[in-house]
C-alpha positions in Angstrom: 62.5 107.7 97.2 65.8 107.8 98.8 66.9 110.9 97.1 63.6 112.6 98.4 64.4 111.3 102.0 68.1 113.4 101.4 66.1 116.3 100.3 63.7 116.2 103.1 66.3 116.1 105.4 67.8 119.5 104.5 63.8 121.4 104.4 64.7 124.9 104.8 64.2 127.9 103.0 67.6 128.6 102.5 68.1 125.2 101.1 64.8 125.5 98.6 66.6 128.7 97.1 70.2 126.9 96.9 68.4 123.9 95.1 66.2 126.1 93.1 69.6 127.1 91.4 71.3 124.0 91.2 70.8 121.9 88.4 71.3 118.0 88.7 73.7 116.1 86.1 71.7 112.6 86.4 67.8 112.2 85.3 67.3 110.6 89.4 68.6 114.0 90.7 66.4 116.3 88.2 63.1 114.3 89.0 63.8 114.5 92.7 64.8 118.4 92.6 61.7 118.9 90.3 59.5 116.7 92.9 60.6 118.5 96.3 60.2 121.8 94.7 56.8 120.9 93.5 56.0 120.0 97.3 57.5 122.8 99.0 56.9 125.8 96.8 54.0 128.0 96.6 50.9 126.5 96.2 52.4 123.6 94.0 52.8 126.1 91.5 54.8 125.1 88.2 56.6 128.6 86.5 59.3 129.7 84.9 60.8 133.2 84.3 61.8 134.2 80.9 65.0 132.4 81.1 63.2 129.3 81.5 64.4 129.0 85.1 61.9 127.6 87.6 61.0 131.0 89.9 58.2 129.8 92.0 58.6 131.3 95.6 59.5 129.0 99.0 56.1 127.9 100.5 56.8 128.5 103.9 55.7 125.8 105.2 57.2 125.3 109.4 57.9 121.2 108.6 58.7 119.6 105.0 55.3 118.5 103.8 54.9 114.6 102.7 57.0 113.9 99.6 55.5 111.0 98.4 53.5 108.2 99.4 55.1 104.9 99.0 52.1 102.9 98.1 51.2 105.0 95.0 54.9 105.5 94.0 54.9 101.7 93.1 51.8 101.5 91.9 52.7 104.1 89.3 55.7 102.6 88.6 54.3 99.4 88.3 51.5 101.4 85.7 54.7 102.7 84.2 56.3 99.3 82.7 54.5 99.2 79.6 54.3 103.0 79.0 56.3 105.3 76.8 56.6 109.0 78.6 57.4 111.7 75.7 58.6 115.5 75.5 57.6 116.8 72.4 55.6 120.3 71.1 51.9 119.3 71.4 50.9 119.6 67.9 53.5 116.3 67.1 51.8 114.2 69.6 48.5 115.2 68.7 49.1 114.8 65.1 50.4 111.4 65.9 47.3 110.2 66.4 45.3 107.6 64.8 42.0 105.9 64.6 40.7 104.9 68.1 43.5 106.7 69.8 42.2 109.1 73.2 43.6 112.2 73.7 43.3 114.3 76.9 44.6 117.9 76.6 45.4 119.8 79.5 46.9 123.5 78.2 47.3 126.5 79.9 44.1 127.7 80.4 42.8 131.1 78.6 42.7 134.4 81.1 39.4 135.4 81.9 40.6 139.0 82.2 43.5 141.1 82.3 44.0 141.0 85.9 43.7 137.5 86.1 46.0 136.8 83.3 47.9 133.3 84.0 49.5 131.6 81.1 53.5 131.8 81.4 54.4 128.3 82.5 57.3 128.3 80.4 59.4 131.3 78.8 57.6 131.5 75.8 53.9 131.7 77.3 50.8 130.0 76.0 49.0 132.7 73.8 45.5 132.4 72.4 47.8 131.9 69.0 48.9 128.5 70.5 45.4 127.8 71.6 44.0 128.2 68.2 46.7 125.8 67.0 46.0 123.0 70.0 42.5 123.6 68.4 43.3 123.3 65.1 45.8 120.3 66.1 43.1 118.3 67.9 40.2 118.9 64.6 43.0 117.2 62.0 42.9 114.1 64.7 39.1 113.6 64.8 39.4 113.9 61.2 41.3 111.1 61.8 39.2 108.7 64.4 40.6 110.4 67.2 38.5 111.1 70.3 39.8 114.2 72.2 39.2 115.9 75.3 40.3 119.1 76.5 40.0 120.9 79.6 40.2 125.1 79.5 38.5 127.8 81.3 35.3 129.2 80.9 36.6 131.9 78.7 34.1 133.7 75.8 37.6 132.8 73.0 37.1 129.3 74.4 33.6 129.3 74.0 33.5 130.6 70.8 36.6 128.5 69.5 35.3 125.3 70.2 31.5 126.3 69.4 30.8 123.6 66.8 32.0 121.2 69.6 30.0 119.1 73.2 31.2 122.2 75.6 30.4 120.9 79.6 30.6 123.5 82.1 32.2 121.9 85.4 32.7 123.6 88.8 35.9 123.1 89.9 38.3 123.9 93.0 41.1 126.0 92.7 43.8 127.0 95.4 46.4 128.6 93.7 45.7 132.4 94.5 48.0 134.7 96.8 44.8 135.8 98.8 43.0 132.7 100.7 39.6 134.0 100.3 39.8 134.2 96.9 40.4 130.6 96.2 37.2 128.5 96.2 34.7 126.9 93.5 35.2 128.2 89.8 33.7 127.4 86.2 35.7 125.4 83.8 34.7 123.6 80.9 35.7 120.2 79.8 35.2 120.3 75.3 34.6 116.5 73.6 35.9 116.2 70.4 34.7 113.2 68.6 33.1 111.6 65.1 32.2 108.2 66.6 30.9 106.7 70.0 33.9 105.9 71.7 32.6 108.0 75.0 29.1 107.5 75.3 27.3 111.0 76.9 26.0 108.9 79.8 29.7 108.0 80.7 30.4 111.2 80.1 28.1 113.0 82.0 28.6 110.7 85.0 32.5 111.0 85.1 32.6 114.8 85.1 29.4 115.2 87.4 30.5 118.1 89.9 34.6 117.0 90.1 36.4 118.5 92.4 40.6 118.7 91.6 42.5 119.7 93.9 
């Protein structure tokens, strides 16, 4: 937290762009860079360019909006203690799995057209290539006991990909769009992939009844 309050401190948009191209020797410096850019970029947008360095634009924002809150900071921490954070490519983890194990899957989710194409996170992209192997990750792990869940969009290659699968269509918020009144409501879908009860549908149904995600 004290990092953040040094960051804070400096809030300006010359200072976003000199962090922005700084890179911080200790693990404390990256995860506080990583955090105030997060916060003070546009829209909370994660990107980077083909170089894999992080190009979201300064928000604008007059005054440095809230880092952190305290409160949940320790409780995460606290959550933390007995957890074991990993980077690896998807299709390890997933094929990790084992009987019982939950999975939630988050990927970058399919363009609904051309013009509303959205996938590069990263500098190699998320093609529908690497969602047919998330899919094809995530069946060898039900074959295995796993119980999956994946959120995408409400894309016909989606549909049709996980067709043989409990497809629930969701209405979401979304704010992430350079024009405000085109951010508002839009239909996702939330996919269950399963062979045994370990989610019953009434859970289910209850947990994802009209979310809103900000």
């Amino acid at each position: 937290m004290l990092e953040l309050d040094k960051l804070e401190a400096k809030y300006s948009e010359d200072f976003y762009y000199e962090l922005r191209k700084y890179n911080p020797e200790t693990d404390l410096k990256r995860a506080a860079r990583t955090l105030f850019l997060n916060k003070t970029g546009f829209n909370g947008l994660y990107r980077l360019n083909s170089k894999g360095n992080y190009n979201v634009p300064f928000g604008k924002r007059k005054k440095c909006p809230a880092l952190y809150d305290k409160k949940n900071f320790i409780e995460v921490s606290t959550r933390f203690q007995n957890s074991i954070l990993t980077n690896f490519d998807f299709e390890t983890i997933i094929d990790s799995a084992e009987f019982g194990d939950f999975i939630y899957c988050d990927p970058p989710y399919e363009p609904l057209s051309v013009s509303s194409s959205f996938n590069s996170y990263n500098s190699g992209g998320f093609s529908f290539l690497e969602q047919e192997r998330l899919f094809n990750s995530c069946k060898r792990a039900v074959k295995k006991g796993a119980t999956i869940i994946i959120s995408n969009s409400n894309s016909p290659k989606i549909i049709e990909l996980y067709k043989d699968w409990d497809i629930h269509k969701i209405k979401v918020k979304r704010m992430i769009n350079s024009k405000g009144d085109g951010r508002g409501k839009i239909e996702e879908v939330i996919i269950v992939m399963k062979n045994s009860n370990f989610i019953s549908e009434s859970k289910l149904s209850k947990k994802f009844a009209n979310p809103i995600f900000d």
